[in-house]
C-alpha positions, 0 to 999 in steps of 0.5 A: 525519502524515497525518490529517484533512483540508484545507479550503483544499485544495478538501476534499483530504485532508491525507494527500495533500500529507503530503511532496508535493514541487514537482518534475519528475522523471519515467519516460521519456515514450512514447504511453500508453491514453487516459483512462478514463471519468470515470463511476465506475460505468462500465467501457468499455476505454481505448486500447491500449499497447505491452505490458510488457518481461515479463509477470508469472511465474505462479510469482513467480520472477525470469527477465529484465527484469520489471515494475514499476509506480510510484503517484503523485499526478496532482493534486498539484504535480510530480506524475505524469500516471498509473501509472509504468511500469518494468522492474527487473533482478532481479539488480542492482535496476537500474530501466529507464523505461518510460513512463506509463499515463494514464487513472488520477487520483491512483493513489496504491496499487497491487496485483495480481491472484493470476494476476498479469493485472490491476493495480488502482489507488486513485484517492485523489480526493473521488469515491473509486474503483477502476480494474482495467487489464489488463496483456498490453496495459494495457487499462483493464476499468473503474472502480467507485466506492468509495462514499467519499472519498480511497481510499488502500489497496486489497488482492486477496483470495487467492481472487482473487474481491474487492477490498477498500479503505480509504477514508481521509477517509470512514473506511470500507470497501469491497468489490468483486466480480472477475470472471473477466477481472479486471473490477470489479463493482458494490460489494458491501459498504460499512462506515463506522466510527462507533464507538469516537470520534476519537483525539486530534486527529483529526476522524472515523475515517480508515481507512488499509489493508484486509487480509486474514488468514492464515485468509482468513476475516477481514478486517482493518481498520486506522484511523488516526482511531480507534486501532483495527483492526476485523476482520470476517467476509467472506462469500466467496459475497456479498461481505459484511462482518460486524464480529466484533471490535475491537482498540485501540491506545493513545490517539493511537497512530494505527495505519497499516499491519499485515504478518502473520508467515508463521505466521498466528498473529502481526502487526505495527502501525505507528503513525504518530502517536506513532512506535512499533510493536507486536506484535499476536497473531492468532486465525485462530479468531475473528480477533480481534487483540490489540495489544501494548505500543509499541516503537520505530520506530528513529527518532533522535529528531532530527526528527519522524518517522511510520512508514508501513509494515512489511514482513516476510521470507517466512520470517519471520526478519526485519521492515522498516519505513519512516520518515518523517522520520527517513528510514530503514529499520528492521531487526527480527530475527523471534524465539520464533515471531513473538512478538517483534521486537527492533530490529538497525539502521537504514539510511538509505533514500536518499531523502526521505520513505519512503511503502511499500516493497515486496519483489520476489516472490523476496524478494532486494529491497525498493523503497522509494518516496519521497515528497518526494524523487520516487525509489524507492531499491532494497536488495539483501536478504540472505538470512541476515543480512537486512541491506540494501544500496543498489543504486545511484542511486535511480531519479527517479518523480514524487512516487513514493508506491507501488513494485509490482515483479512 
């Protein structure tokens, strides 16, 4: 699993090493920008860089090679010296290396802007914080402090105006503003989750993803330490937070990861604690969640295993999810309108450690990022079956925790 934190790791987080592997696989090395600034309030701009093979499509449609960006770990053994730097074909899946921007600690997740010109990364780091690099030349714009530590998710609200993070070993969120060249501003909000207690063996609340949904009014949540998923209000004019409900899972479900169905009226939790998953229903009216009764994950049964992330098809027929430890993909047929998942299969993911997984914007594929094996195996997705299929060889990225393909 991945939660509370290591002492002996100089204050780390356990999340961090969960699958940390010594390796030295690697992108193709090329001259990158130079570092950012080690003041996280402040936002001058880093060396430029050769820009990507293509540059983001405004209309998320597929046309040559496109980009595709790999979060790591910098601090960690065998890990990367940045953001991963790549193309994909869009027909075959097939990964090209492109080199690596520096500058970044510990980029762990990655999004990007609406208008596709802004990347922003975590910097899962004791100092947590937030960087925003602009990708027609990978000009770094800046990083802000997430007033927390060990940042691990981070999300663009649809009106392309605010950021939102999880900070999971501070077991808090953060808002950030974004300016119309896609800089950070200064922190907006900041909420820790005090309340309700720790789950079983957890040591304080460890928020793990920070979302918004489908009403874009509300702001969703997921902490692992308190088996609870908290919405709020945002304020869309200041940037503030205001808690308007609490959803509970079951004791010691330790829920990581929630993926909306296109319908607005239905969610999915994965839980990495006890192995199971749980349809949730959704009132865009209040935003309040209501987390239903735990199902498998697919797993075997044979080794210890922690789903990591659901996905689900943007026409809502299907839903994947990653498992650690069983290292698999789980299939789920979507059915009565978003209200019920029922399991189909499981594929192996061809790799070690399935940390995220990602769909191309057209859908036709899903990366998935593996963590101990330093890969990212790439599936072709079937449109009317949604079953998976491996491309090829998994493509070598070190200590590969996060696949972002535009």
């Amino acid at each position: 699993m991945s939660s509370g934190a290591d002492a002996s790791r100089e204050g780390w987080s356990r999340r961090r090493f969960i699958g940390a592997l010594a390796g030295t696989a690697a992108v193709v090395a090329v001259p990158a920008p130079a570092s950012a600034p080690a003041d996280p309030e402040s936002a001058p701009t880093a060396a430029q860089a050769p820009a990507p093979a293509a540059a983001p499509s405004p209309t998320g449609k597929a046309a040559g090679p496109r980009p595709l960006y790999l979060g790591t770990y910098t601090s960690v053994d065998g890990g990367g010296t940045g953001i991963g730097l790549a193309t994909y074909d869009p027909a075959t899946g097939r990964i090209t290396g492109a080199g690596t921007l520096t500058g970044v600690a510990d980029p762990s997740y990655l999004a990007v802007h609406p208008d596709g010109r802004t990347l922003y990364a975590v910097d899962e780091q004791t100092a947590g914080a937030v960087t925003a690099v602009r990708l027609a030349d990978r000009k770094v714009l800046g990083t802000r402090s997430t007033g927390g530590a060990g940042p691990c998710h981070l999300s663009v609200h649809p009106t392309g105006r605010w950021l939102l993070s999880a900070n999971y070993t501070s077991g808090s969120v953060a808002v950030h503003p974004i300016d119309s060249s896609g800089a950070l501003g200064a922190r907006t909000a900041l909420v820790k989750h005090s309340s309700p207690q720790p789950g079983p063996g957890q040591d304080g609340p460890h928020a793990h993803q920070f979302v918004t949904g489908p009403d874009g009014g509300h702001v969703l949540a997921v902490d692992l330490g308190t088996d609870t998923v908290y919405t709020y209000r945002l304020d869309t004019t200041k940037g503030t937070l205001a808690e308007v409900s609490q959803a509970h899972t079951r004791a010691g479900a330790g829920p990581r990861s929630l993926a909306f169905h296109p319908g607005g009226r239905y969610a999915y939790l994965a839980n990495e604690v006890d192995d199971t998953i749980a349809v949730c229903a959704y009132d865009p009216a209040t935003g309040g969640l209501k987390i239903g009764d735990p199902q498998s994950s697919g797993s075997a049964g044979s080794t210890t295993n922690y789903p990591a992330q659901i996905l689900v098809t943007s026409n809502g027929a299907y839903a994947y999810l990653a498992n650690r430890g069983d290292n698999s993909l789980a299939r789920y047929a979507v059915e009565a309108d978003g209200a019920r998942l029922r399991l189909l299969d499981t594929v192996p993911v061809s790799g070690d450690f399935p940390r995220q997984i990602a769909f191309s914007p057209d859908g036709t594929l899903l990366f998935a990022a593996n963590q101990r094996s330093s890969t990212v195996s790439v599936f072709q997705v079937d449109g009317t079956t949604g079953q998976l299929r491996l491309t090829g060889e998994p493509f070598a990225s070190p200590v590969a925790v996060c696949a972002l393909p535009l």
